[in-house]
OpenMM code with the backbone's topology and positions (N, CA, C; nanometers):
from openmm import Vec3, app, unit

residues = "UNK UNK UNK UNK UNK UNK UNK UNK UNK UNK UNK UNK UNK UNK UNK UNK UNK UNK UNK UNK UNK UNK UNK UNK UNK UNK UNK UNK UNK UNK UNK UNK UNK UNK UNK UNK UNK UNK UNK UNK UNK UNK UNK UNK UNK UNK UNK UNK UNK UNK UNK UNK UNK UNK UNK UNK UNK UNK UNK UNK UNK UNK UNK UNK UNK UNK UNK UNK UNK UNK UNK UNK UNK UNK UNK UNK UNK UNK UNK UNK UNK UNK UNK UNK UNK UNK UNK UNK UNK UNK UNK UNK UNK UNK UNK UNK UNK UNK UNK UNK UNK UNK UNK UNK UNK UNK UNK UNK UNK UNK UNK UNK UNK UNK UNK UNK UNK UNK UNK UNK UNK UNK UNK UNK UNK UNK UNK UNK UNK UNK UNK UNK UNK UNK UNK UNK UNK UNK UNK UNK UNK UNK".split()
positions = [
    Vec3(0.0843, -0.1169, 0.0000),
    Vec3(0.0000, 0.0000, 0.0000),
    Vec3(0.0893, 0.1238, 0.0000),
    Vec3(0.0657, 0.2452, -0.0782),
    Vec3(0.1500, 0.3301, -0.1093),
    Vec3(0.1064, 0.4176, 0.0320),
    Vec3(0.1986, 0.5156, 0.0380),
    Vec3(0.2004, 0.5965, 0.1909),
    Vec3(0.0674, 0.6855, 0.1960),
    Vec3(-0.0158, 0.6699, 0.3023),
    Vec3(-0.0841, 0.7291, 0.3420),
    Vec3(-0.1251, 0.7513, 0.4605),
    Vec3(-0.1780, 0.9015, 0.4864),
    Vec3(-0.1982, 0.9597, 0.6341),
    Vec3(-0.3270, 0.9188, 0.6483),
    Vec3(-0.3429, 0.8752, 0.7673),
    Vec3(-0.4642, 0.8222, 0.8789),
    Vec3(-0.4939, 0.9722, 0.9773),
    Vec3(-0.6277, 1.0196, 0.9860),
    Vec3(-0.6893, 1.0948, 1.0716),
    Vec3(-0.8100, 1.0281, 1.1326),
    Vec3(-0.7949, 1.1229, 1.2581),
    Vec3(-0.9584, 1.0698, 1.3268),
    Vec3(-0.9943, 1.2059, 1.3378),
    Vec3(-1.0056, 1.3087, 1.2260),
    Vec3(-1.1091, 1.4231, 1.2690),
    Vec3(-1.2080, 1.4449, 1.1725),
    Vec3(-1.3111, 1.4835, 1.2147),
    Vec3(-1.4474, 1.5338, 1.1863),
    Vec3(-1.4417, 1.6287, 1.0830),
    Vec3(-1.3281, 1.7287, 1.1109),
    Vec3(-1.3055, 1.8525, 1.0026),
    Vec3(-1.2383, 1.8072, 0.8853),
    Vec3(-1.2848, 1.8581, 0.7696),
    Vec3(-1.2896, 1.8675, 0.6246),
    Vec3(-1.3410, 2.0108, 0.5792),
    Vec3(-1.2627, 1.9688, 0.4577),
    Vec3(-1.3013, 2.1115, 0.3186),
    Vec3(-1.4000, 2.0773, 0.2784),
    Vec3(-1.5303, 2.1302, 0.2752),
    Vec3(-1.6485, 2.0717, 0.2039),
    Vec3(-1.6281, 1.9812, 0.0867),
    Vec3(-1.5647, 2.0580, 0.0063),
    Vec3(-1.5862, 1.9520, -0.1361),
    Vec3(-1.4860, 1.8620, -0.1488),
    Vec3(-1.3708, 1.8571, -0.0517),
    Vec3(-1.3364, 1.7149, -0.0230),
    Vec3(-1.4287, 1.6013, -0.0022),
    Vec3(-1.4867, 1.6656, 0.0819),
    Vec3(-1.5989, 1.4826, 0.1849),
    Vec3(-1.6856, 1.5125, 0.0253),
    Vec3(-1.7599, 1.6113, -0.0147),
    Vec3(-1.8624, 1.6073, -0.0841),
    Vec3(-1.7782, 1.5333, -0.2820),
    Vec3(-1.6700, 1.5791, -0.3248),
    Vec3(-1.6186, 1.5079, -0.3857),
    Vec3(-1.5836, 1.3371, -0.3684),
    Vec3(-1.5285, 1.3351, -0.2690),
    Vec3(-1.5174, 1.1550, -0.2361),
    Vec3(-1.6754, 1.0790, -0.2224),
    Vec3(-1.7781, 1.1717, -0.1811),
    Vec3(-1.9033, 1.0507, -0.1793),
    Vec3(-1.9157, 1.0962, -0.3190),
    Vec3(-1.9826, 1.1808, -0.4496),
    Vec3(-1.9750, 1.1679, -0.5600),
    Vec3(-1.8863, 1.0643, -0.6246),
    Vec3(-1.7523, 1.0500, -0.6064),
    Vec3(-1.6668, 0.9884, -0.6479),
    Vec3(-1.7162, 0.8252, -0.6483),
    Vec3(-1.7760, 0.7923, -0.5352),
    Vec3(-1.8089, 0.6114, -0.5683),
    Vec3(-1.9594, 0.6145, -0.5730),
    Vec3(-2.0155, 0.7211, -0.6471),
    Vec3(-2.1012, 0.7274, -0.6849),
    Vec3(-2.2472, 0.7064, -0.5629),
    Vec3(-2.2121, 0.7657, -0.4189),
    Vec3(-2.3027, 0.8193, -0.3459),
    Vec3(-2.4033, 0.9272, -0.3613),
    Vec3(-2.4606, 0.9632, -0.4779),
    Vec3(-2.4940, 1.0676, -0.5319),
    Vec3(-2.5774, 1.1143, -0.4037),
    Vec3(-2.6930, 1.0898, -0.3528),
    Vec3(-2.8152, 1.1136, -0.2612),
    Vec3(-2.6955, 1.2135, -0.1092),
    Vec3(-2.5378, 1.1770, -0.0880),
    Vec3(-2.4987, 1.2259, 0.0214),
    Vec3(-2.4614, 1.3511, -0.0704),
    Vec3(-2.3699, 1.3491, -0.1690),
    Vec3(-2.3359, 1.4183, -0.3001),
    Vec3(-2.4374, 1.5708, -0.3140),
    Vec3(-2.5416, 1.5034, -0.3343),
    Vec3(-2.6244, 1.6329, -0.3908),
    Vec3(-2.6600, 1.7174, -0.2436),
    Vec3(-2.6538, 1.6559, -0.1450),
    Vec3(-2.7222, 1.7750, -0.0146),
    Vec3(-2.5805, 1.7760, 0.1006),
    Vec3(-2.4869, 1.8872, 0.0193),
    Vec3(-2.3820, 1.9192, 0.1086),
    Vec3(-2.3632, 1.9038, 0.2650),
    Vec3(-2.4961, 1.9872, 0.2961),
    Vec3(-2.5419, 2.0626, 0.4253),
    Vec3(-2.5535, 1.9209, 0.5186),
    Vec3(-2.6303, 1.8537, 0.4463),
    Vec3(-2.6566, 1.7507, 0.5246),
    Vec3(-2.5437, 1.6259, 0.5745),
    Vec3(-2.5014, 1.6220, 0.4325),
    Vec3(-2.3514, 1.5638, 0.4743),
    Vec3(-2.2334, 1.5990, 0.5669),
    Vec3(-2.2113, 1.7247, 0.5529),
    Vec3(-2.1389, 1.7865, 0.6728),
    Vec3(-2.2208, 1.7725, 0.7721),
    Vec3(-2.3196, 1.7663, 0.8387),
    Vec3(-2.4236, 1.7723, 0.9188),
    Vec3(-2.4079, 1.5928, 0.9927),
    Vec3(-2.4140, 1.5257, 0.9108),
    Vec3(-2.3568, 1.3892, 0.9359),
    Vec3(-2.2470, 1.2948, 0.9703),
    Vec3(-2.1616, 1.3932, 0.9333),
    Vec3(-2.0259, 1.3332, 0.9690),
    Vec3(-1.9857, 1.3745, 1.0705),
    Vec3(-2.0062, 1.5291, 1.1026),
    Vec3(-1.9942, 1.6207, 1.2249),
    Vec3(-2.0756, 1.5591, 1.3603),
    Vec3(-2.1962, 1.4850, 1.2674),
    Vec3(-2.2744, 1.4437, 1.4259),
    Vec3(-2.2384, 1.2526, 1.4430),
    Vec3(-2.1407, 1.1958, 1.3642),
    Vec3(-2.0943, 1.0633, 1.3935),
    Vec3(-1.9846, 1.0360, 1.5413),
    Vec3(-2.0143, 0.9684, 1.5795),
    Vec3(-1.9183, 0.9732, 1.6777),
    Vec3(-1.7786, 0.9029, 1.6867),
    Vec3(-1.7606, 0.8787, 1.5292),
    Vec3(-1.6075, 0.8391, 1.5320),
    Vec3(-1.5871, 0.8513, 1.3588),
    Vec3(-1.4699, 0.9281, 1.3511),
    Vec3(-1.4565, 0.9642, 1.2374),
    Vec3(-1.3142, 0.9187, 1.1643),
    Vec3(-1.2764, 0.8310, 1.0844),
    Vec3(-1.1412, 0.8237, 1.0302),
    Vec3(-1.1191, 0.8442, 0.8938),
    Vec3(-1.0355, 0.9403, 0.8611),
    Vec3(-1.0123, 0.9634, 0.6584),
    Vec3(-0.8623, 0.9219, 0.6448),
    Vec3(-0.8757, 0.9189, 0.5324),
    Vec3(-0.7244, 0.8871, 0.4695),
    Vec3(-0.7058, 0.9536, 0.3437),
    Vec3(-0.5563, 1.0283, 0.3527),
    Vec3(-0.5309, 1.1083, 0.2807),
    Vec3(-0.4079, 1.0708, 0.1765),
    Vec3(-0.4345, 1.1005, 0.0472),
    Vec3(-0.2630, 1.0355, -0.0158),
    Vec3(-0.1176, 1.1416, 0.0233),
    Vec3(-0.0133, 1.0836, -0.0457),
    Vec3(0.1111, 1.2483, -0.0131),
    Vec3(0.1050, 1.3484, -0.0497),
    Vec3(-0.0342, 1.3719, -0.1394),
    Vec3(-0.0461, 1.5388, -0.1925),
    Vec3(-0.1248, 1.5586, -0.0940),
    Vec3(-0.2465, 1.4869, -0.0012),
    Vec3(-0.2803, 1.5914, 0.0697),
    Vec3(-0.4827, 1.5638, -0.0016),
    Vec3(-0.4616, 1.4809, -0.1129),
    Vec3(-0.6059, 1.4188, -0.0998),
    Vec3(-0.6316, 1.3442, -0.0292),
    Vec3(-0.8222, 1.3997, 0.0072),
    Vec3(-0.8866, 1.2581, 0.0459),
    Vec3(-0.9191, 1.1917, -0.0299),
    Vec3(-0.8536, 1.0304, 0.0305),
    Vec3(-0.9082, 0.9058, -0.0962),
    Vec3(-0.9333, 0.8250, -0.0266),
    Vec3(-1.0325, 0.8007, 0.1438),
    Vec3(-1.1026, 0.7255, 0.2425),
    Vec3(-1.1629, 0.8156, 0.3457),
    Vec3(-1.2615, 0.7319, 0.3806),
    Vec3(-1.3415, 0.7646, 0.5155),
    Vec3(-1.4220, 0.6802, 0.5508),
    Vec3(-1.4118, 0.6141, 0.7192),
    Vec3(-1.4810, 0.5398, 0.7330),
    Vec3(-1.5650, 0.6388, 0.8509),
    Vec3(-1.6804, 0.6074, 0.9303),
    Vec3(-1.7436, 0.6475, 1.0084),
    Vec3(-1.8318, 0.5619, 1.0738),
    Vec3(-1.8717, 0.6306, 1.2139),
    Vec3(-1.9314, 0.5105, 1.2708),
    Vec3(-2.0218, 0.6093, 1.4294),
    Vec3(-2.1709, 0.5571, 1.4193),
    Vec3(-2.2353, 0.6038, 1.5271),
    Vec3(-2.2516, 0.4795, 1.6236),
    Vec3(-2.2389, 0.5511, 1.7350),
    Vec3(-2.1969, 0.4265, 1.8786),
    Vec3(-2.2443, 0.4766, 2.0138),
    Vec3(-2.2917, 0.3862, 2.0893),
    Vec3(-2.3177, 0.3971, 2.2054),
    Vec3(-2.2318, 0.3884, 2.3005),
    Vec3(-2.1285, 0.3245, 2.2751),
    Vec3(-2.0089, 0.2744, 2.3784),
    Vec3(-2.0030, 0.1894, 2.4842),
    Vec3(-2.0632, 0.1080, 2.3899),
    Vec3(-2.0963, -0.0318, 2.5369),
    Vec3(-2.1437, -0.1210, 2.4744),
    Vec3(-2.2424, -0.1041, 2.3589),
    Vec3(-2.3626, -0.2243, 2.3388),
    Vec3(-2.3878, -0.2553, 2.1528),
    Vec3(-2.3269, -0.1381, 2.0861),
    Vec3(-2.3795, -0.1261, 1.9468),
    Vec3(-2.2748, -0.0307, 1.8571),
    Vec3(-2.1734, -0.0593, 1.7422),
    Vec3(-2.1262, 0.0242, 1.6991),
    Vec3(-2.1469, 0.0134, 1.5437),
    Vec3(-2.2333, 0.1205, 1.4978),
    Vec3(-2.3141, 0.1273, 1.3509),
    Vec3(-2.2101, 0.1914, 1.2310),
    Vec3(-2.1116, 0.1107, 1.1373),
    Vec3(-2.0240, 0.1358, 1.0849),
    Vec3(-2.1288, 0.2385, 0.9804),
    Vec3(-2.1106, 0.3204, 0.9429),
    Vec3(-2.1864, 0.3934, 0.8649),
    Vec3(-2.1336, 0.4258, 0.7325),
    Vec3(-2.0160, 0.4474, 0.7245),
    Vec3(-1.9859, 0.4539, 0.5886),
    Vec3(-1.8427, 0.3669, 0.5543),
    Vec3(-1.8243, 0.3555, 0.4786),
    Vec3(-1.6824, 0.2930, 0.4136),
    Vec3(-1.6526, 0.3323, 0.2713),
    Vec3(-1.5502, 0.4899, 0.2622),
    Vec3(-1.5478, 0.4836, 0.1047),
    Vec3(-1.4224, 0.5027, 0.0828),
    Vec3(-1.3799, 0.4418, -0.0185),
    Vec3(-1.2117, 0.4813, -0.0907),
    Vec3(-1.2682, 0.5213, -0.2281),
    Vec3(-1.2038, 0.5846, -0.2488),
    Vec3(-1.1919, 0.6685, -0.4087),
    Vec3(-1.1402, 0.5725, -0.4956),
    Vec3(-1.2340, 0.5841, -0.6064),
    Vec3(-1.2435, 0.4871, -0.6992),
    Vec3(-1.0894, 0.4012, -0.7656),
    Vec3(-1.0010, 0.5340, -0.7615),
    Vec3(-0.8817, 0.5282, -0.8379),
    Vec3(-0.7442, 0.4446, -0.7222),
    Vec3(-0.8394, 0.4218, -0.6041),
    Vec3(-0.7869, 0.3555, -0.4679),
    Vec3(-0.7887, 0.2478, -0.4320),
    Vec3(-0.9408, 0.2280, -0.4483),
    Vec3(-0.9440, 0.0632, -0.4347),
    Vec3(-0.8856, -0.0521, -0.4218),
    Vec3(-0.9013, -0.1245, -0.3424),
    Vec3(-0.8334, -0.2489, -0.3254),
    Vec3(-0.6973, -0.2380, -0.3225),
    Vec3(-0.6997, -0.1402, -0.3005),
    Vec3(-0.5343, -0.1339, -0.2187),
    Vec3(-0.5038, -0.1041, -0.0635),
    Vec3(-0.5865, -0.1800, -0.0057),
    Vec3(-0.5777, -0.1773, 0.1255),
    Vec3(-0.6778, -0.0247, 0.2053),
    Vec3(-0.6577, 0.0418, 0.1692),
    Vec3(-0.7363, 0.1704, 0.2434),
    Vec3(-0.8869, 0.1250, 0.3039),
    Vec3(-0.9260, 0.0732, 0.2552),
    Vec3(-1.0680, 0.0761, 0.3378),
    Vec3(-1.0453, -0.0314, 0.4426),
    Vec3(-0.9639, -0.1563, 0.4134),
    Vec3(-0.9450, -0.2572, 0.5549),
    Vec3(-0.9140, -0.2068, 0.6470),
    Vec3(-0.7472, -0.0565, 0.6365),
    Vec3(-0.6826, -0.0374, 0.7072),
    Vec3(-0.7721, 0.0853, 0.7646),
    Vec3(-0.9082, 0.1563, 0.7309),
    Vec3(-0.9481, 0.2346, 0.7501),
    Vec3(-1.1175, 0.1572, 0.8860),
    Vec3(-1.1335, 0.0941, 0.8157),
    Vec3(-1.2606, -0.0265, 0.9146),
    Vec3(-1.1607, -0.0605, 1.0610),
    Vec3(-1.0113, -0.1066, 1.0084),
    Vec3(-0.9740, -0.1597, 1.1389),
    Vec3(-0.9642, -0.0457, 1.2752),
    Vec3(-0.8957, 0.0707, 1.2068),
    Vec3(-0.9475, 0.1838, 1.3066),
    Vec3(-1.0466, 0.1943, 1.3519),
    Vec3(-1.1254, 0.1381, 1.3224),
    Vec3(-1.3077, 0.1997, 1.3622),
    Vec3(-1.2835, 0.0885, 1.4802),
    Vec3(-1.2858, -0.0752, 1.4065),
    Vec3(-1.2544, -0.1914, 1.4956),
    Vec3(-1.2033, -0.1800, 1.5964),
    Vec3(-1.1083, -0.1008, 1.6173),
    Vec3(-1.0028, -0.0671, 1.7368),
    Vec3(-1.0278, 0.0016, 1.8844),
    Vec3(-1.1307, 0.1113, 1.7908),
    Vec3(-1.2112, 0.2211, 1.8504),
    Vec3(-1.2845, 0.1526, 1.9166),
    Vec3(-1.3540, 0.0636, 1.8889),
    Vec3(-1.4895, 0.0072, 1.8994),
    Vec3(-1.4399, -0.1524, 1.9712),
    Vec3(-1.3498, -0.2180, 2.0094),
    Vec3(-1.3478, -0.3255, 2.0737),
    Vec3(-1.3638, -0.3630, 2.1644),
    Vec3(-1.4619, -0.2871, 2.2663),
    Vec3(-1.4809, -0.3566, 2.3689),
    Vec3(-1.6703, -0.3575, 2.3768),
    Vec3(-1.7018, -0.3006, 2.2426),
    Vec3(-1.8588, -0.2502, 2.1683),
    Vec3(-1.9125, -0.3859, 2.1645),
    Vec3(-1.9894, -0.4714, 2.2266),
    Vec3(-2.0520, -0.5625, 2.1672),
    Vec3(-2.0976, -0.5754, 2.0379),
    Vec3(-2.2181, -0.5248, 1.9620),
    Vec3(-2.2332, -0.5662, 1.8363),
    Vec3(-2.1631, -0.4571, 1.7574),
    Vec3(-2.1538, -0.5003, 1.6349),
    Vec3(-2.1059, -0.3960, 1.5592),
    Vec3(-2.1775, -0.4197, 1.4056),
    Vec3(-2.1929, -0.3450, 1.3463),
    Vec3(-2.3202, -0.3818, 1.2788),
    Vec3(-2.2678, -0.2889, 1.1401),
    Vec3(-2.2670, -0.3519, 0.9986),
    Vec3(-2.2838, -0.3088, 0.9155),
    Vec3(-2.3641, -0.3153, 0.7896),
    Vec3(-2.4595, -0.2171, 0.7431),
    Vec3(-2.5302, -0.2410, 0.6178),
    Vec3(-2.4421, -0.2137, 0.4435),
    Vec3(-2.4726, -0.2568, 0.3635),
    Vec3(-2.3910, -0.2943, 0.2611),
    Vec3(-2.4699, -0.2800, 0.1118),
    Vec3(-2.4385, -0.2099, -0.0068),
    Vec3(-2.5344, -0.2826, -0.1330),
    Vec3(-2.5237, -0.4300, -0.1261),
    Vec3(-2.5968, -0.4743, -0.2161),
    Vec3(-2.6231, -0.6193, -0.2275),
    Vec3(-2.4933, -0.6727, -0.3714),
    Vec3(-2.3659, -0.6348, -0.3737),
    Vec3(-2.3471, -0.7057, -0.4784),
    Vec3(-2.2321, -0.7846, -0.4294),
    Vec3(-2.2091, -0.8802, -0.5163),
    Vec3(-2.0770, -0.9571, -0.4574),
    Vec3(-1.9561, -0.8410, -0.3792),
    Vec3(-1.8731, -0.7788, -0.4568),
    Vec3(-1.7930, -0.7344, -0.4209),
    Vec3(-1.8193, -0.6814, -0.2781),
    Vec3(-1.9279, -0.6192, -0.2272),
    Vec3(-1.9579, -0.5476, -0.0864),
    Vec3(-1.9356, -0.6832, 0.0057),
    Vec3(-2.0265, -0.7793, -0.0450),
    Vec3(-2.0020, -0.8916, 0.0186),
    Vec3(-1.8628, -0.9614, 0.0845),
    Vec3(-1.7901, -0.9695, -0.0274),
    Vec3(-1.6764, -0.9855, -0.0315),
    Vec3(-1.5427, -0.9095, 0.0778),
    Vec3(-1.5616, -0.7930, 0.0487),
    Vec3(-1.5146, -0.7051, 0.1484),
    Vec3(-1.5829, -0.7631, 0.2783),
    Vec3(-1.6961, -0.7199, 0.3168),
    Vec3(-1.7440, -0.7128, 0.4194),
    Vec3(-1.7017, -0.8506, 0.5359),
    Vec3(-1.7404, -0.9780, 0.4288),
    Vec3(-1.6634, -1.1062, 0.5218),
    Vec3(-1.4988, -1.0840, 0.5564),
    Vec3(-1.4152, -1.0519, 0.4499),
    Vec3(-1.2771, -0.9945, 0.4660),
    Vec3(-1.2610, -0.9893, 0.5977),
    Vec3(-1.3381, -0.8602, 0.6520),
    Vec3(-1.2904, -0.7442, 0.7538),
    Vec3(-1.3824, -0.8364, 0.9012),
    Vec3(-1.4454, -0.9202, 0.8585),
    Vec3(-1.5188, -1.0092, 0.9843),
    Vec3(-1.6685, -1.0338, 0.9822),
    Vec3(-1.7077, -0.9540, 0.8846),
    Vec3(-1.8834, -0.9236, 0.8927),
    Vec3(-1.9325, -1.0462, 0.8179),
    Vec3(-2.0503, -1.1046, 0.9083),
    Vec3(-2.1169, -1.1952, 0.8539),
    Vec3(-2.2360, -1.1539, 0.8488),
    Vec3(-2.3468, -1.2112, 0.7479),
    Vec3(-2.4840, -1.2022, 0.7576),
    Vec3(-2.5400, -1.2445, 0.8537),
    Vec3(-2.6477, -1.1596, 0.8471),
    Vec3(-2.7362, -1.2424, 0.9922),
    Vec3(-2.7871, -1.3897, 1.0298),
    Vec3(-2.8257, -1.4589, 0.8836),
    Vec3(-2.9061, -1.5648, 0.8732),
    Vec3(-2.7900, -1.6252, 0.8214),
    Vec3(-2.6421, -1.6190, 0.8389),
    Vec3(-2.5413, -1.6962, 0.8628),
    Vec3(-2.4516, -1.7239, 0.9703),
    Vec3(-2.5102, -1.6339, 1.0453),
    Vec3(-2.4367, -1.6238, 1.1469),
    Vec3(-2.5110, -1.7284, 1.2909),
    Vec3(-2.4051, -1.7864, 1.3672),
    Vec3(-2.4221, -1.9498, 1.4409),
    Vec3(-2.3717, -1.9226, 1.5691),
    Vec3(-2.4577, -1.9832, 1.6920),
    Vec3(-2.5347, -2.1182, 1.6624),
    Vec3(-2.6918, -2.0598, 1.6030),
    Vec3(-2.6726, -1.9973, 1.6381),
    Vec3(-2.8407, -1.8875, 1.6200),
    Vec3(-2.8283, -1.8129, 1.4934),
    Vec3(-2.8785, -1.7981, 1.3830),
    Vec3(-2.9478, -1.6987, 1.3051),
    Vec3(-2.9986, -1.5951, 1.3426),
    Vec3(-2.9572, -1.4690, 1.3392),
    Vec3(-3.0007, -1.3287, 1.3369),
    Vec3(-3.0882, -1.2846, 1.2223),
    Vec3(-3.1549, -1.1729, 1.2765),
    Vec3(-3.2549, -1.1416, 1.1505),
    Vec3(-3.2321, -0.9929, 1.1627),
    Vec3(-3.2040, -0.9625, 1.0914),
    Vec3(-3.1429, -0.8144, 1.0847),
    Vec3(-3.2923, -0.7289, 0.9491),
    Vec3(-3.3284, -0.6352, 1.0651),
    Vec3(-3.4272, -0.5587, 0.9491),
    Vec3(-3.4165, -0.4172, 0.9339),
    Vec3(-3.4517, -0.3533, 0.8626),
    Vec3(-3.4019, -0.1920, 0.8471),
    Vec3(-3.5060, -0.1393, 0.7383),
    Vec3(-3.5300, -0.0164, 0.7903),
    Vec3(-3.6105, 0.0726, 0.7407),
    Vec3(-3.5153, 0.2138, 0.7260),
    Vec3(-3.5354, 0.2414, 0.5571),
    Vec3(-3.4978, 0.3426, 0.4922),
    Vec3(-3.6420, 0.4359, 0.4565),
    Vec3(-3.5865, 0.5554, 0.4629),
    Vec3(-3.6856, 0.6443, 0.3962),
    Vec3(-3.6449, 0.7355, 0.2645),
    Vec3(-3.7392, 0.7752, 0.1916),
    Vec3(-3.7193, 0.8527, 0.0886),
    Vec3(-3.5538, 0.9378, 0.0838),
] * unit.nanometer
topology = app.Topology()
chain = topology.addChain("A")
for resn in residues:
    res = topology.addResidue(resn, chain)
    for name in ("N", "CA", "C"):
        topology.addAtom(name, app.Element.getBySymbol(name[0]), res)
């Protein structure tokens, strides 16, 4: 993995954070700035990764209770990044943060590759997960 800086702060240049979710094609965080800054500012654990010029090309995030539940919320590397380690090495920070969190919980698109990642880093499905099956349900809105 080529050299890159690890942060845990909240602060960003707007169209940094708002460029990197456009970038893997988050359009819905993309189009409402306000709200996005509004979101990351109100997460309670924040990690980006920057290359040697000084771009962002990761951010993971995560809302938590600190005891019982830690809700990975985002995971993005810049397209031109990928699979070169940044998002494992960016989740494990969160992991780190978060290890003494009982559940830890992440939602995902449905395609192989998310999949793929997601077992990587430890995440199993619910209705794979043993001795018991979990049923994991979620409600999105407009």
């Amino acid at each position: 993995m080529p050299p890159f800086a690890f942060s845990e702060s909240k602060q960003f240049v707007g169209t940094d954070r708002v460029g990197l979710y456009a970038n893997v094609g988050w359009s819905a965080y993309a189009r409402d700035p306000d709200s996005l800054l509004r979101a990351v500012e109100q997460s309670s654990y924040v990690v980006s990764a920057r290359n040697s010029s000084g771009t962002l090309v990761g951010l993971a995030r995560a809302i938590s209770d600190d005891v019982s539940i830690c809700y990975l919320q985002d995971i993005l590397v810049s397209s031109d990044q990928q699979r070169s380690g940044i998002g494992r090495a960016l989740v494990e920070r969160v992991l780190e943060r978060y290890v003494r969190v009982r559940q830890k919980v992440l939602l995902t698109d449905d395609g192989p590759g998310q999949r793929a990642f997601s077992e990587s880093i430890g995440f199993i499905e619910g209705h794979d997960f043993g001795p018991t099956p979990l049923r994991a349900l979620v409600q999105i809105g407009s």
